[in-house]
C-alpha positions in Angstrom: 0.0 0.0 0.0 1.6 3.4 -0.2 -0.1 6.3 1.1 0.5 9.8 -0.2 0.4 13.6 1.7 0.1 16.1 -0.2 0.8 19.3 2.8 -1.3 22.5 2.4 -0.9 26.1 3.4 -2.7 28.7 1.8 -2.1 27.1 -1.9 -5.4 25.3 -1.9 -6.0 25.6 -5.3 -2.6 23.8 -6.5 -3.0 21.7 -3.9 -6.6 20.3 -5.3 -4.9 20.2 -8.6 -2.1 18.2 -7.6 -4.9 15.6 -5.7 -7.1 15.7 -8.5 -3.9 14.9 -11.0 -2.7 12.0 -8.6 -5.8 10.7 -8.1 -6.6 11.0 -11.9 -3.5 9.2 -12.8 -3.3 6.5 -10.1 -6.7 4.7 -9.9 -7.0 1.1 -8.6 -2.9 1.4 -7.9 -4.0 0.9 -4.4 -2.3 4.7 -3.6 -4.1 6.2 -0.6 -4.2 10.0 -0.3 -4.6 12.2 2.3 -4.2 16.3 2.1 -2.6 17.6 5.3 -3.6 21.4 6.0 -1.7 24.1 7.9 -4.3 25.8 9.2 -5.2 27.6 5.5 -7.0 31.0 5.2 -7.3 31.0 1.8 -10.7 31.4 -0.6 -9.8 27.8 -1.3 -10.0 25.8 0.8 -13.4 25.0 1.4 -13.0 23.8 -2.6 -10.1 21.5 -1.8 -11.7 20.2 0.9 -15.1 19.6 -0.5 -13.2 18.1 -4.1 -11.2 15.3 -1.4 -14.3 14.5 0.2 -15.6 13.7 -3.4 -12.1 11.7 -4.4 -12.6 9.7 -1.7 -9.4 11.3 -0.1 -8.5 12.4 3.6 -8.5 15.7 4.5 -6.1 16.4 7.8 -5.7 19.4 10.2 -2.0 19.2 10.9 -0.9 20.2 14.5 1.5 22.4 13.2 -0.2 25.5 12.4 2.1 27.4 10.0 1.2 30.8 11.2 2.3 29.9 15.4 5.7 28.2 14.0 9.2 29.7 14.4 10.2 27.5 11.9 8.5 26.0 8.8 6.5 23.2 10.4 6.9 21.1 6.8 8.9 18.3 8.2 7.1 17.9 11.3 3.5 17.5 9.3 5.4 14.4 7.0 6.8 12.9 10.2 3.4 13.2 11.5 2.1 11.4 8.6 4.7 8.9 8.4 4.2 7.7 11.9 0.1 8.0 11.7 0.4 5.8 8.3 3.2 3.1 10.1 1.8 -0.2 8.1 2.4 1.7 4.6 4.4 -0.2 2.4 5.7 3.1 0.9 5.1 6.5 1.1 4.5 9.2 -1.8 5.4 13.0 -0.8 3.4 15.2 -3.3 4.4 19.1 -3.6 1.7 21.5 -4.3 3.2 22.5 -7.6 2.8 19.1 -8.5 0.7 18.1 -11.6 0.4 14.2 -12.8 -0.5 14.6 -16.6 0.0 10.0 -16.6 0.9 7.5 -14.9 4.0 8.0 -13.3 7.0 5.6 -14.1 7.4 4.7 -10.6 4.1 3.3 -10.2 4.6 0.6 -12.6 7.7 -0.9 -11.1 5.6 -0.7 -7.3 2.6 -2.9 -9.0 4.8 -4.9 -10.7 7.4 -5.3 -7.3 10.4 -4.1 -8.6 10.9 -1.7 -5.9 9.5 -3.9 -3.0 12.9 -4.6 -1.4 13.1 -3.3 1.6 15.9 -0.1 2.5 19.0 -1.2 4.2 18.8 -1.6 8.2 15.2 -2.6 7.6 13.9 1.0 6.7 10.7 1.2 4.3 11.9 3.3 1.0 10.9 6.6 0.5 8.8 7.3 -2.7 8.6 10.8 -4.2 10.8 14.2 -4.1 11.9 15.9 -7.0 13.2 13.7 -9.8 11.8 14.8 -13.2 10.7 11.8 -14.2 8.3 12.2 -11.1 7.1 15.4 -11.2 5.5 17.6 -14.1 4.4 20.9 -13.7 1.8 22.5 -15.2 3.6 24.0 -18.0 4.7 20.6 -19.1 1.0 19.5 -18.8 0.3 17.3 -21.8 -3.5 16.8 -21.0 -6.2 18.9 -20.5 -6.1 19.7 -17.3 -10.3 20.7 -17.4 -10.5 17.0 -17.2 -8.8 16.8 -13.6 -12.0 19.0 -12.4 -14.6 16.9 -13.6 -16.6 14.0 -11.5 -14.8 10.9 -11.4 -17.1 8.1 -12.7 
């Protein structure tokens, strides 16, 4: 299983791009995701958490509120996650900026179990980060990205 965070502070409206996108492209890959909020003010967010209601995705008030930290609470919202999502076989950190236009390459070595042996020292492997072949922004968008927006059927 590999659950995915996408982390939100006042970007909602990347954010619900990004989980639309993942979601989009990642359907019956057994990826679960789960938006975890700073404490947003934004217009937005009532949109990005009505659209992961809809995806069947879990929306998350970190603990960390960004505005009351001295320092940016970003790591200690994934740590969070990691250790509130223990039995995941990995885990998939999604920027905000992030836009899934298909299937990403990694998901077909998961399904297929390329990538299921275990880190050294017994660690689970970390899945995501910036590699290229990951991420796609939305200037490199090769689909419509209207169709991220519509119901899923």
């Amino acid at each position: 299983m590999i659950e995915a965070c996408i982390v939100n502070h006042n970007c909602s409206q990347f954010s619900e791009l990004a989980l639309r996108s993942l979601v989009a492209t990642n359907r019956g890959a057994g990826v679960h995701v789960s938006v975890v909020d700073n404490h947003s003010t934004d217009p937005g967010v009532d949109a990005l958490r009505e659209a992961t209601d809809a995806l069947g995705a879990r929306f998350v008030l970190a603990r960390w509120p960004a505005e009351s930290a001295r320092v940016n609470s970003h790591g200690e919202v994934l740590r969070d996650f990691v250790l509130d999502h223990s039995g995941a076989e990995f885990y998939l950190f999604v920027d905000a900026d992030v836009v899934f236009t298909r299937r990403p390459p990694w998901r077909t070595h998961l399904l297929a179990g390329a990538a299921r042996r275990r880190a050294p020292h017994g660690q689970r492997p970390l899945v995501g980060g910036s590699p290229s072949a990951v991420r796609a922004t939305a200037r490199q968008a090769k689909v419509g990205l209207n169709s991220l927006f519509e119901n899923p059927s």
